[in-house]
C-alpha positions as CSV (number, residue, x, y, z in Angstrom):
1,X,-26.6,61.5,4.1
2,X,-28.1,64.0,2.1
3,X,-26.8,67.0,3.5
4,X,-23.3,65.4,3.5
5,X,-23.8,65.2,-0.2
6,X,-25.2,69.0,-0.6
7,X,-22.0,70.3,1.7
8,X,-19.6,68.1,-0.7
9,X,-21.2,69.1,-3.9
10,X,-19.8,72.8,-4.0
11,X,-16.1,71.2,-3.5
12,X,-16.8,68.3,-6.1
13,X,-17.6,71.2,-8.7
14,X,-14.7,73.1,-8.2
15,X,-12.5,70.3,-8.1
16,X,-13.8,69.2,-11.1
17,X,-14.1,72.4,-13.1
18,X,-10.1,72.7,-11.7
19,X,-9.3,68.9,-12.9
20,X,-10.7,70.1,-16.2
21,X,-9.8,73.4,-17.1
22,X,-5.8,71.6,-16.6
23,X,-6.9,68.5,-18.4
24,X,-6.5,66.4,-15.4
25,X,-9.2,64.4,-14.8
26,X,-8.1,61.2,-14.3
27,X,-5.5,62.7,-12.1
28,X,-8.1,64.2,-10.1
29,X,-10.4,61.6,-9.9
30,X,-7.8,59.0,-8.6
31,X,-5.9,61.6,-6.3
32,X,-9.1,62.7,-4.5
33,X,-9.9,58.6,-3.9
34,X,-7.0,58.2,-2.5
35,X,-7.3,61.3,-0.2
36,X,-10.8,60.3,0.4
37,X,-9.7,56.0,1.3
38,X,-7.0,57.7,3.6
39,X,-9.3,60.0,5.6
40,X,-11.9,57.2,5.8
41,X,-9.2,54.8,7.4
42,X,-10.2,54.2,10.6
43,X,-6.8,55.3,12.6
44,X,-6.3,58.3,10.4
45,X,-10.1,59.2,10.9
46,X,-9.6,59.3,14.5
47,X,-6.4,61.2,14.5
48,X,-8.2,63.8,12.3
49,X,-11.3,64.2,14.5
50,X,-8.8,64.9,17.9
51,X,-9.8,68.3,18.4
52,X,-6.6,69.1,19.8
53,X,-5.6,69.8,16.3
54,X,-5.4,72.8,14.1
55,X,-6.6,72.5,10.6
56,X,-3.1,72.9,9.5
57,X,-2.1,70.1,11.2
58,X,-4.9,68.1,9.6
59,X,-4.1,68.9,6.6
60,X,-0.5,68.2,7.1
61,X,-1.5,64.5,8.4
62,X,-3.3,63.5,4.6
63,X,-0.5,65.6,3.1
64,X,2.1,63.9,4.2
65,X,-0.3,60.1,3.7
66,X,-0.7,60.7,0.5
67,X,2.5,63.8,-0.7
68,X,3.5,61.2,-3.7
69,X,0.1,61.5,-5.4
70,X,-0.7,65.0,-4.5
71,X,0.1,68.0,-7.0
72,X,0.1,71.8,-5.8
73,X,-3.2,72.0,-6.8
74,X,-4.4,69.1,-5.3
75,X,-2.6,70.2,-1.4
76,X,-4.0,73.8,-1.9
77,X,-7.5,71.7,-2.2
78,X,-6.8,69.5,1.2
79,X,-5.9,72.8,2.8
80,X,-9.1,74.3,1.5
81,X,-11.1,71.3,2.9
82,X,-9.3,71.4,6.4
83,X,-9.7,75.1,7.1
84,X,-13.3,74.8,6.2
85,X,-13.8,71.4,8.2
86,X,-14.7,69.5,5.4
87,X,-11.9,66.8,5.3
88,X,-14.4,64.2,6.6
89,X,-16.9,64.7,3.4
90,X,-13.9,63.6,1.2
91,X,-15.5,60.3,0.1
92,X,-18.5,62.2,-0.8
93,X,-16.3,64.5,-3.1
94,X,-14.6,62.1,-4.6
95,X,-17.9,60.1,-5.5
96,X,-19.7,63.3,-7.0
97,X,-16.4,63.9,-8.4
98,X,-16.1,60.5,-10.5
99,X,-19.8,61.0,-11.4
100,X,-18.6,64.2,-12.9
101,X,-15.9,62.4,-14.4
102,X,-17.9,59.9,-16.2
103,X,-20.7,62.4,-17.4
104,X,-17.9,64.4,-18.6
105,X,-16.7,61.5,-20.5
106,X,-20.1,60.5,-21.9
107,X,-19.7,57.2,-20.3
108,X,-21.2,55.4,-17.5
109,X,-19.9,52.0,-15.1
110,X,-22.0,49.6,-15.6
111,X,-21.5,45.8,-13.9
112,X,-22.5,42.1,-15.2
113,X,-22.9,39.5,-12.5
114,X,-23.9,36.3,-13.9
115,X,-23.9,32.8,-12.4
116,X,-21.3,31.6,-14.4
117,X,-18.3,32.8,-15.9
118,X,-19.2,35.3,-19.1
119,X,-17.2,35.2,-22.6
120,X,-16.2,38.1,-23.6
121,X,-18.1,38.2,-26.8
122,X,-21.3,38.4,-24.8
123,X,-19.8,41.2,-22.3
124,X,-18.9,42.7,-25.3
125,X,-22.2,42.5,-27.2
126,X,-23.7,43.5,-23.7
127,X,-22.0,46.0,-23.4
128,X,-23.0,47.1,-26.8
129,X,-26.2,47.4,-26.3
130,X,-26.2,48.6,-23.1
131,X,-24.6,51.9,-25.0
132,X,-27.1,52.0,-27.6
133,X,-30.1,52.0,-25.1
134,X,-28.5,54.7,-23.0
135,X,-26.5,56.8,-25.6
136,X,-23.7,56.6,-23.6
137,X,-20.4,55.0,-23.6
138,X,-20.4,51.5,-21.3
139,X,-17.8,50.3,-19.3
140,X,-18.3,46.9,-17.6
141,X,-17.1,45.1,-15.4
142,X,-18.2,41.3,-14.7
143,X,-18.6,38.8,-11.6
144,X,-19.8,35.7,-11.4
145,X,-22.5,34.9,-7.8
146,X,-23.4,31.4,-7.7
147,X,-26.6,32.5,-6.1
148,X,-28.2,33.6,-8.8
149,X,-28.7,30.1,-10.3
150,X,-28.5,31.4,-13.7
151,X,-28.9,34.2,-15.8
152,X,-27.5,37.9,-15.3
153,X,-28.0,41.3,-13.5
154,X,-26.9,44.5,-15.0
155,X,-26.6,47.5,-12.4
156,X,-25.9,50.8,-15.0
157,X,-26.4,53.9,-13.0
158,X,-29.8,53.5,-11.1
159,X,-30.6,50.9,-13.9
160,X,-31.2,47.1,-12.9
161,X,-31.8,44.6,-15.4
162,X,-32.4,41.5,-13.5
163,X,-32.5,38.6,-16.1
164,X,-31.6,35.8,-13.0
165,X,-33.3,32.6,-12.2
166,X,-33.2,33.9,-8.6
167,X,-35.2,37.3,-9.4
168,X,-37.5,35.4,-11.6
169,X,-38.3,32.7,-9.3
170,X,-38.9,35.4,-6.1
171,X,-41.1,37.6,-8.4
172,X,-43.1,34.3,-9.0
173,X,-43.5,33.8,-5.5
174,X,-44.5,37.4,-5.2
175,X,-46.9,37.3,-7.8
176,X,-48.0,33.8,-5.9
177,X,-48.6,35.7,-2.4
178,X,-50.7,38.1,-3.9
């Protein structure tokens, strides 16, 4: 897993300081996870890993898949990837890529599940002070898992906040065992 993400980190930097220098970010970001959901499909994966193929012709399958979301820049990039034999990492360069993207931004995803429904003047005062901890801007999204039998869990980055009855109860029986 690691080297797949140290052979798609030189494409994800280019990419991104492309996507940037042309103010195209967002662009970027969702045209390189829809390249990377289309390679991933299972019957497009296999047609791309059929050695009979050239790279061109590889290329030419996720250009043609995807031709309505794909700028010049972004088929010169597919081609890049093909010809160097690196359309299979494209998930990993789109995920380093949105990472760019939201360091770029100064803002970082961030999700709420709770085990009931949240109003939104709590996500929003969560979400408030999620950015003032982490000096960051806070997007967040919510779900709701039953499981937890009450409370929250706040994922931000490789943060976890687990304020549940569920993780409170299992650390109890932790502390218990020992």
């Amino acid at each position: 897993m690691s080297e797949l993400i140290t052979a798609a980190r030189p494409y994800a930097r280019a990419a991104f300081q492309v996507a940037n220098e042309t103010n195209a970010l967002v662009q970027w970001d969702e045209m390189l996870g829809l390249c990377a959901a289309v390679a991933a499909d299972q019957s497009v994966s296999a047609l791309l890993h059929n050695p009979s193929l050239s790279w061109q012709q590889e290329a030419e399958i996720v250009e043609h898949i995807c031709a309505e979301h794909l700028d010049e820049r972004g088929v010169n990039f597919i081609r890049l990837l093909a010809e160097s034999d690196r359309l299979s990492l494209l998930s990993d360069i789109a995920g380093l890529f949105h990472q760019y993207r939201i360091e770029a931004d100064a803002s970082i995803d961030a999700e709420l599940i709770s085990a009931h429904d949240t109003d939104q003047a709590a996500v929003d005062k969560i979400a408030d002070s999620l950015s003032k901890r982490l000096g960051k801007k806070v997007s967040l999204s919510t779900s709701t898992d039953a499981a937890l039998i009450g409370g929250a869990i706040i994922r931000a980055g490789d943060i976890v906040i687990d304020g549940s009855i569920r993780g409170r109860l299992e650390k109890l029986a932790t502390d218990m065992a020992n």
